[in-house]
N, C-alpha and C positions, 0 to 999 in steps of 0.2 A: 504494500500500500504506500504510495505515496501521495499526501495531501502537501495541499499549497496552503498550508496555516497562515503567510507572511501575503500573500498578493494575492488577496482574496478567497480568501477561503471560504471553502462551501458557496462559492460562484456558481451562477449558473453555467451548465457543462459546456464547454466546447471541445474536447477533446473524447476522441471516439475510440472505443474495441474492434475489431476487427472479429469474421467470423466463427462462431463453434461448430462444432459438430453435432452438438444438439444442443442449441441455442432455446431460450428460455421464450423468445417471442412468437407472435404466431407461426404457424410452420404454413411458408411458402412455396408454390412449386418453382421449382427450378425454371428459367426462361431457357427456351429452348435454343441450340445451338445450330448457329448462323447456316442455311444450306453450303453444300461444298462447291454450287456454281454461283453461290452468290454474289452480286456485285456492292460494292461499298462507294461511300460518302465520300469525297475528299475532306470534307470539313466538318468538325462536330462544335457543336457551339454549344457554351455553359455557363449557368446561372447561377450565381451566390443568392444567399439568405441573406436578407438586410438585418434582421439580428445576428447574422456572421461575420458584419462587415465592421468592426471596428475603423477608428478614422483612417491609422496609417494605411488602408489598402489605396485611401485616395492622396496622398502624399506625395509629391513628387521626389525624386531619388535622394532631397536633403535630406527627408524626415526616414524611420524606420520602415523600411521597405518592405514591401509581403514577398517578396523574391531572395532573400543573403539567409542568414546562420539566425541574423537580429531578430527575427517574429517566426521562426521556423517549429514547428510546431508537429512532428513526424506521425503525432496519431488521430491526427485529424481526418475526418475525409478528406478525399480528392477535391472536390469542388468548395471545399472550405478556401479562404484565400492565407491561411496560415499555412499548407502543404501545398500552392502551388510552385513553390521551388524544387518538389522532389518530380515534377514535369518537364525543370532544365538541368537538374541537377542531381547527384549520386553521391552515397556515403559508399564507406568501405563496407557494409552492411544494410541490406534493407527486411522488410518484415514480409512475412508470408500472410496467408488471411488469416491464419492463427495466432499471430505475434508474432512468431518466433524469426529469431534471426538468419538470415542465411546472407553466405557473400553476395554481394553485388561489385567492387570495384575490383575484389581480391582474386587474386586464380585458386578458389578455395577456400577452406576454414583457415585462421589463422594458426599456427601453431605457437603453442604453448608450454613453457617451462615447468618441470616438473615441481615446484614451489608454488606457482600457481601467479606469481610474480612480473613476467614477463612474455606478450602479446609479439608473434614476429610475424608480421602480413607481408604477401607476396603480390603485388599489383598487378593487373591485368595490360595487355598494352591498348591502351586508349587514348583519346586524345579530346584533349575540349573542344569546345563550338570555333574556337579560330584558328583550325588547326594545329594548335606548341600540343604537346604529349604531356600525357600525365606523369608525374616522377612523384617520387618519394620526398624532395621535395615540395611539393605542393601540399601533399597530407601533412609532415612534419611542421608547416609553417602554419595552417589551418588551427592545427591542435595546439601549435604555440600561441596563437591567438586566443585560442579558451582557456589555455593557463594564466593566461596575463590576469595580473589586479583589477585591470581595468577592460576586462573583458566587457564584450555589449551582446555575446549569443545570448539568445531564449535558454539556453539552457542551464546559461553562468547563473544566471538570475531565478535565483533557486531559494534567496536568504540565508542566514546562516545558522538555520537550525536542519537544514535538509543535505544532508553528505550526498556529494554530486562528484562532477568530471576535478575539481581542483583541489578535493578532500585524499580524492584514491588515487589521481594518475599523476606522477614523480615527472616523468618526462617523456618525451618523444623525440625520435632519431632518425636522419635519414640516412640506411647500413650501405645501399648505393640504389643505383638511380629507381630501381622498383621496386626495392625491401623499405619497409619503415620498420621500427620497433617500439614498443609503449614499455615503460615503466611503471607499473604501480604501488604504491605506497604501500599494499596488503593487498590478500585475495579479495577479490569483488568482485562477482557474478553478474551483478548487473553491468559492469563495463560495456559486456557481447550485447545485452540486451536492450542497454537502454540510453547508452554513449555512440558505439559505432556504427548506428542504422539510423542514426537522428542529426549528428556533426556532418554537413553537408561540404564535399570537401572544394576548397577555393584553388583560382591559380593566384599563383604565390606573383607571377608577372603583372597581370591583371589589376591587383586587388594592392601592389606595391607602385606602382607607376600610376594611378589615380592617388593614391593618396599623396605619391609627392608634387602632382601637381597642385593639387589642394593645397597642401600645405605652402608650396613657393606664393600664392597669392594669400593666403591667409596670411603669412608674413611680413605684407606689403601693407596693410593695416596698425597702425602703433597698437598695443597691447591695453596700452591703459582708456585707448577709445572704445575698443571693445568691451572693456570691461565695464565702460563708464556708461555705454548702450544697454548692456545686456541686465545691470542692478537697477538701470531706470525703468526699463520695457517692465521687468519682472514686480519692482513695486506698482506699477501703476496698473499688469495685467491681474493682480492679487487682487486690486481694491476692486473690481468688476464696477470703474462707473466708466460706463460706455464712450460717455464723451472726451474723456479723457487715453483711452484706450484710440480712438480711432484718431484724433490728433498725433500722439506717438509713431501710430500705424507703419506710416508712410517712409519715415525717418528710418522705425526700423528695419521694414526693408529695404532698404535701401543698403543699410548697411551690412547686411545679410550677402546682399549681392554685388559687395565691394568685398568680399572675400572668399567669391568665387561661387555661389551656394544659389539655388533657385528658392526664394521663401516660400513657404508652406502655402498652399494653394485657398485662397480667400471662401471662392464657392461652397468649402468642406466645411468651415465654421458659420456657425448660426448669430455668434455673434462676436466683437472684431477685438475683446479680452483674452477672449479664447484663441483667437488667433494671434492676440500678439503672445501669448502662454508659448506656443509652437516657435514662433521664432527665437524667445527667451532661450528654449531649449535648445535653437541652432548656435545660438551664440555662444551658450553655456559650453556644449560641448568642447566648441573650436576650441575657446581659451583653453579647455582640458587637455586637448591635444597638445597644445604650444607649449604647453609644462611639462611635456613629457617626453621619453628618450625614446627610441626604435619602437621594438613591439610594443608597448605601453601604448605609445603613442599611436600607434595604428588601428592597434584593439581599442582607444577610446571616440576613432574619429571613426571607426568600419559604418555607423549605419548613416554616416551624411555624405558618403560617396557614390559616386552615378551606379557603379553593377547593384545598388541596391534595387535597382527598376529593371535594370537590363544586364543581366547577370552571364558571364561569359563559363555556362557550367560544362558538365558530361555527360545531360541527360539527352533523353529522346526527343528530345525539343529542343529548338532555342526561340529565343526572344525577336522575333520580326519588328511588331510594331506594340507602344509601350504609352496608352493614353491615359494619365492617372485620372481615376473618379472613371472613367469613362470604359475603355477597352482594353487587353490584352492580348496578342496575337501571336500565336507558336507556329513555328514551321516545323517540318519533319528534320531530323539530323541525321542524314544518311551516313555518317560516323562511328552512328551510337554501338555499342559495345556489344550488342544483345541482336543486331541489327536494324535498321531503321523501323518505323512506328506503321502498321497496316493506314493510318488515317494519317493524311498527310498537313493537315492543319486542325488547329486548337483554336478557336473564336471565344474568348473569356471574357462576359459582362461584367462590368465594375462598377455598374451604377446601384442604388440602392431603391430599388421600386417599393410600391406599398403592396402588402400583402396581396390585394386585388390584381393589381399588373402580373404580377407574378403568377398568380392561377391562371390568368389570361394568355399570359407568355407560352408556356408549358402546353395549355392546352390547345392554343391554336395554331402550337409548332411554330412559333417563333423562336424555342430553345428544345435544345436535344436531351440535356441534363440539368434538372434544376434543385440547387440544394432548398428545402422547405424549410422556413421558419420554423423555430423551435414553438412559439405560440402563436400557432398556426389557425386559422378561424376553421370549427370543428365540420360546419358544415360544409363549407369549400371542399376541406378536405375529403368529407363523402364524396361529392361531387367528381373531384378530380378522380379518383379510383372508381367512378363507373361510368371513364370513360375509356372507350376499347383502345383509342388509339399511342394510352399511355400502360406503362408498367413500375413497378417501385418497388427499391430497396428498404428497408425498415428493420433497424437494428439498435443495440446497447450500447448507450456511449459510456466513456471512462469515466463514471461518475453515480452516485446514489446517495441515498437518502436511508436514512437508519432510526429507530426510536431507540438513543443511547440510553445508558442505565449509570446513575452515579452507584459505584459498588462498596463506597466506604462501609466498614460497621458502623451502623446506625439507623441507615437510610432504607425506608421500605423495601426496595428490591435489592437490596443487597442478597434478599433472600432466592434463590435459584428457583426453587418450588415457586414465587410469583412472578419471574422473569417466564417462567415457563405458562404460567396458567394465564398472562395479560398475551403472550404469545397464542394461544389455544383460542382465548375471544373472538380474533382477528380476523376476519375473511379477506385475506390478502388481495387474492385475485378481483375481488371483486371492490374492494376497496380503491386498488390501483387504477383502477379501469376507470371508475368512478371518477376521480379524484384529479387525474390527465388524461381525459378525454379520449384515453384508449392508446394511450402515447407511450406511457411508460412501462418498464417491463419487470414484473416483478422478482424478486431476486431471495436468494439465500446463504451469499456467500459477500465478502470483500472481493474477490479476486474476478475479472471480469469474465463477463458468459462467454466470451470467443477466444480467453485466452488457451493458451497451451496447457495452462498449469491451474484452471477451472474445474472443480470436481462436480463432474457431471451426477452423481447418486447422491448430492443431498437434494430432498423436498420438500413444498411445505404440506405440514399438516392440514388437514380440513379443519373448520371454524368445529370447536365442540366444547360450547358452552360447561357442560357438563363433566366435562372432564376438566376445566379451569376450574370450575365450584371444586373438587375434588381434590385439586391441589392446592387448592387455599385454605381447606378445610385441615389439612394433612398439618400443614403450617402453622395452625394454632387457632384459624381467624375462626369468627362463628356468626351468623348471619345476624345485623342489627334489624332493627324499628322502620330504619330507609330504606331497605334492601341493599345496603351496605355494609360490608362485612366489617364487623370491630373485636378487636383482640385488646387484653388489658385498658378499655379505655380510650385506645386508638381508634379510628377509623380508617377504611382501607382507602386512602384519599389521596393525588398528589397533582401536580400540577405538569403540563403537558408544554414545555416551550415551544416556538416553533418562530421562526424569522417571520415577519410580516407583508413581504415585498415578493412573493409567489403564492397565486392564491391554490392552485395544484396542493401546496404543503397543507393550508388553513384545513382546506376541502378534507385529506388523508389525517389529520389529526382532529380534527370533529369527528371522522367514521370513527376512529378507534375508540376516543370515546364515549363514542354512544354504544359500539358494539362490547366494550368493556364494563358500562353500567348494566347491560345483560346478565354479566358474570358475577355484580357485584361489587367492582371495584370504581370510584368514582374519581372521573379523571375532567379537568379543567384545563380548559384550552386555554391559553396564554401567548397572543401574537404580540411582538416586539421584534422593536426593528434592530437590525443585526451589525449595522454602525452607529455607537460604539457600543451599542446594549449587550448583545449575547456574545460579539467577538471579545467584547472585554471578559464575561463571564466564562469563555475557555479557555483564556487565557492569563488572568490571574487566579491566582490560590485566594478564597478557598472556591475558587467558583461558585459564587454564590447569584440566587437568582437575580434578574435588573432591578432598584429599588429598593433592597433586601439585604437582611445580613443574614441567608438562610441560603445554604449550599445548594442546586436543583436538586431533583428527582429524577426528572425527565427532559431530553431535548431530544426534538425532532431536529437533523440537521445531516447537513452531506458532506461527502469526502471528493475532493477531486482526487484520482488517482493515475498513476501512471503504468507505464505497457509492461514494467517488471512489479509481480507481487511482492516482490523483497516490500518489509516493513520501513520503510527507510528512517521516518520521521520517530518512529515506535511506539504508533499507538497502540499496542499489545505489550510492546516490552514493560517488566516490569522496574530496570534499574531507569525509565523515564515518566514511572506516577509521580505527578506535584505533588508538592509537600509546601510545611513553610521553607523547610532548604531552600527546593527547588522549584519557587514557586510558579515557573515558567516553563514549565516543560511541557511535554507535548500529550503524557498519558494522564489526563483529566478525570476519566474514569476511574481509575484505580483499579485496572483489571491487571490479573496478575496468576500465573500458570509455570509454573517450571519446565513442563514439555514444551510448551509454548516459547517459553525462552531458548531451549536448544536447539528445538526448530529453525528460529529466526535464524540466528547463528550459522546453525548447517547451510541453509535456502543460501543466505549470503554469499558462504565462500565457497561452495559445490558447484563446479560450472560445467556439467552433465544435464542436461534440460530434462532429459528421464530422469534423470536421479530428483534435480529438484522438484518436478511436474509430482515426485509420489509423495516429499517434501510438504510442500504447498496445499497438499490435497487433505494431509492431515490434520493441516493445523487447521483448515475451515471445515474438518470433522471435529475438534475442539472447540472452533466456536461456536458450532452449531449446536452444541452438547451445553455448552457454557451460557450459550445468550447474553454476552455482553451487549449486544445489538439485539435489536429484534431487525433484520435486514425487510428495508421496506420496498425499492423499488429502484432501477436506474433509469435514468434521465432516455429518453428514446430519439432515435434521428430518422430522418425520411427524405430521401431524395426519389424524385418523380425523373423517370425514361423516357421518350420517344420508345415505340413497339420495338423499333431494331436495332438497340443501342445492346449492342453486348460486348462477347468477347469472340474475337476470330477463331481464337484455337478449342473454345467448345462452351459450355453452360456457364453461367453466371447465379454466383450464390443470390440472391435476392434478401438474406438474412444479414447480410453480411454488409459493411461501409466500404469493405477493400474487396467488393468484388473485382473491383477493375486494378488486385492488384499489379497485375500481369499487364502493364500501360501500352506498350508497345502492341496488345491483341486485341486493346479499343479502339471499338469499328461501330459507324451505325450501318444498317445491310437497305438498300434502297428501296 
């Protein structure tokens, strides 16, 4: 599990699973594969979700680009514009539809040192989009750019309570022109899994020869002018008064573009604080750069340089035409390593339509592949699925929702017998369904439904009232005057938190309890909003509820997770339950298992995907057993097809986000 505690955590999902083998959503038939005299598209054209579109996809190549390392994002869908760089671009690893890693830039697995210490990859001979060849080299200098202090990959940017690429990996070497070698600090299993199929690798030519031209004109600027732009822009775009904000404006771009930089594009911002915020940030940086020696300095300046829009990769694609907010255009790479791509052009919308456009698009074939709003209007979405001339994915994203348990002694469910009996009340599936308009997929495990290391034989039990009275009973309680159970005085009573700003969660924490006052057990919904209310509350000791000097009971709340189960942050381990010690750490529940803990450990440093796949499997038969969660549901995605958008070399999972992970076999068939 890995959760983003520090950058939003329990955000709503953007980051996706890739397919199971028997995946927990509805069961799809497979879309049938392409006839063998079929003729195909030259061009497929594809749609984002304007809840997918954060600003920078409309940035022009000052700001962080959706195409470099900076906003790269490896487990997203395709049509998300956080992985449209693995369409021009290639790591030394990429992921199959199950997670799991396999080479892609290497001639092979990498080989590895019997310590476990040491990664020796063998490069493929390949060559980027302007024809210079890949070397050892260019991975070497990539990965020295993710070591840097001042590193700007999505991946660096982790906080630092989540052990990532600059905790485990010591160094990286190039042994000659097609061998690299990685260093790690310790064994870590996640390296294979979740470092070298996500670091998208740069040319070192490329991405060194922009920066110094950058930097020769950034130079050309006195230091202290800049500095004396960038503290004014910034106090005056803080105070949000407009008029003040667009007077500045002008000035500061200007200065923006007296040190070489396009300013951040006016049309994207709603209002011209927020835009001058964006150039604050172009300025901020440069100075950053200017204070800084070699690699520093390049890893601080990587996301204000042009390949962040038009990136010179290895992929099956390259960058034709590059219109920010507006368009994206892929050519075919007759170069490409795998060999060139069946469809010879990629047509990427970059505009942000309303919901309505959108269903309009898709269905009157104006778009081939359209990723669908995450709160998508329910009826549309009937609509669009009966219509014949579409088809669609529908799958688990990297992400869920759980009714945690505070397990200190003390606290009502600390007791197992009623983690298990509020569990028994529950009509999961029907709750879910309820709750996300049929969106979301219910769950029984942390680890995701499509990964490798997914145990497919936990299930949930049916709703049986009866059997929760039973276990409450066992427990000591005995039925009160309200139909609420009281023991010594107590009442079986607690309070049900839930963020306030997704009404899906309100919705799934009302059903439980009302289907828990069934049982007996009376539970009180409690919406609050989760800046700075409930994130303060998981993350100070003693956690106590907002308003309150009374620790929770219950919080309804989500984990973003990442493509390896490794526990990373250790919300299971038990040497990271807060205390007064440690009043910031990350295991707020207080759950705590000694097999649990060995496991973690083992999963870690075991880099056998079998070995840890039976690893991984156990420990979510421990939780299953333990109910530290009651696991409630993941976050669901949906992208809509054209009838003939598949894959050339044969069926397409339709469960799955990565059916097209096979890019080069995406075709639409005429």
């Amino acid at each position: 599990m890995r959760p983003k505690s520090v950058r939003g955590l329990f955000a709503t999902m953007l980051l996706v699973a890739a397919c199971s083998p028997a995946p927990p959503s509805p069961t799809l038939p497979p879309s049938a594969a392409p006839s063998p005299t079929a003729s195909f598209a030259d061009t497929i054209r594809i749609s984002m979700a304007a809840s997918l579109m954060p600003v920078w996809i409309n940035t022009p190549p000052t700001g962080v680009g959706p195409l470099s390392n900076a906003n790269f994002q490896a487990t997203r869908p395709y049509s998300d514009p956080g992985t449209l760089l693995r369409l021009v671009s290639d790591g030394l690893y990429k992921f199959d539809d199950q997670l799991a890693p396999i080479p892609d830039l290497t001639d092979g697995p990498c080989d590895l040192t019997p310590d476990g210490l040491t990664f020796t990859c063998h490069l493929l001979e390949t060559s980027f989009h302007d024809g210079s060849p890949l070397t050892a080299d260019d991975v070497a200098f990539t990965y020295g750019l993710a070591l840097a202090r001042t590193c700007s990959f999505e991946i660096c940017d982790e906080g630092d309570r989540v052990p990532g690429i600059q905790q485990h990996l010591k160094s990286v070497e190039a042994v000659d022109r097609l061998t690299v070698r990685f260093h790690l600090v310790d064994k870590w299993a996640p390296f294979i899994t979740s470092i070298l199929p996500i670091v998208m690798i740069d040319s070192r030519k490329v991405v060194t020869q922009q920066f110094e031209a950058f930097m020769s004109k950034a130079r050309t600027v006195p230091l202290a002018d800049l500095d004396a732009m960038a503290k004014r822009a910034e106090e005056v775009s803080l105070g949000k008064a407009e008029p003040r904000c667009e007077q500045l404006l002008r000035a500061t771009q200007a200065t923006v573009r007296s040190i070489g930089l396009e300013p951040a594009d006016p049309a994207i911002r709603t209002n011209a604080c927020d835009l001058l915020g964006d150039l604050t940030g172009q300025l901020g940086r440069t100075i950053w750069a200017l204070g800084l020696k070699r690699t520093e300095a390049i890893a601080a300046a990587y996301p204000l340089l042009p390949f962040n829009l038009r990136p010179t990769g290895t992929g099956p694609w390259k960058v034709s035409q590059a219109q920010p907010g507006k368009e994206l255009v892929l050519e075919a790479f007759a170069g490409y390593h795998e060999g060139p791509p069946k469809t010879s052009r990629i047509v990427i919308d970059l505009s942000t339509p309303p919901s309505g456009e959108v269903s309009r698009s898709i269905a009157t074939g104006g778009t081939d592949i359209q990723q669908l709003p995450e709160q998508f209007d329910s009826d549309t979405w009937k609509a669009l699925k009966r219509n014949p001339d579409l088809h669609f994915v529908r799958y688990a994203m990297l992400g869920y929702l759980a009714i945690q348990f505070n397990l200190r002694p003390g606290h009502i469910f600390a007791d197992p017998n009623l983690r298990e009996a509020l569990d028994r009340c529950i009509d999961k599936p029907d709750a879910v369904e309820a709750a996300t308009r049929g969106l979301g997929v219910p769950i029984n495990s942390d680890v995701a439904p499509s990964s490798w290391a997914y145990n497919n034989a936990l299930s949930s039990r049916p709703r049986d009232p009866v059997a929760a009275r039973r276990l409450i009973e066992q427990a000591g309680w005995r039925m009160g005057a309200d139909d609420v159970y009281v023991r010594k005085g107590q009442r079986l009573a607690s309070k049900l938190l839930v963020r306030s700003d997704f009404p899906d969660r309100t919705v799934f924490a009302r059903i439980v309890a009302s289907e828990a006052r069934d049982c007996g057990i009376d539970i009180t919904v409690s919406t609050e909003s989760f800046f700075p209310d409930l994130r303060s509350m998981i993350m100070t000791w003693p956690h106590n509820e907002p308003g309150t000097k009374h620790p929770f009971d219950l919080y309804l709340g989500g984990w973003v997770i990442g493509v390896d189960p490794d526990d990373a942050e250790g919300g299971w381990a038990s040497d990271r339950i807060t205390s007064a010690q440690h009043p910031n750490d990350t295991n707020y529940i207080g759950f705590s298992d000694p097999e649990v803990d060995r496991l973690l450990l083992e999963g870690s440093t075991t880099y056998a995907l079998a070995n840890r796949a039976t690893i991984y499997r156990r420990i979510q038969e421990i939780l299953a057993a333990k109910r530290p969660y009651i696991f409630a549901y993941a976050f669901g995605g949906k992208t809509a097809l054209a009838q003939g958008v598949g894959l050339a070399s044969g069926r397409l999972d339709p469960a799955s986000p990565f059916w097209n992970w096979r890019l080069t076999d995406l075709v639409l068939q005429r």
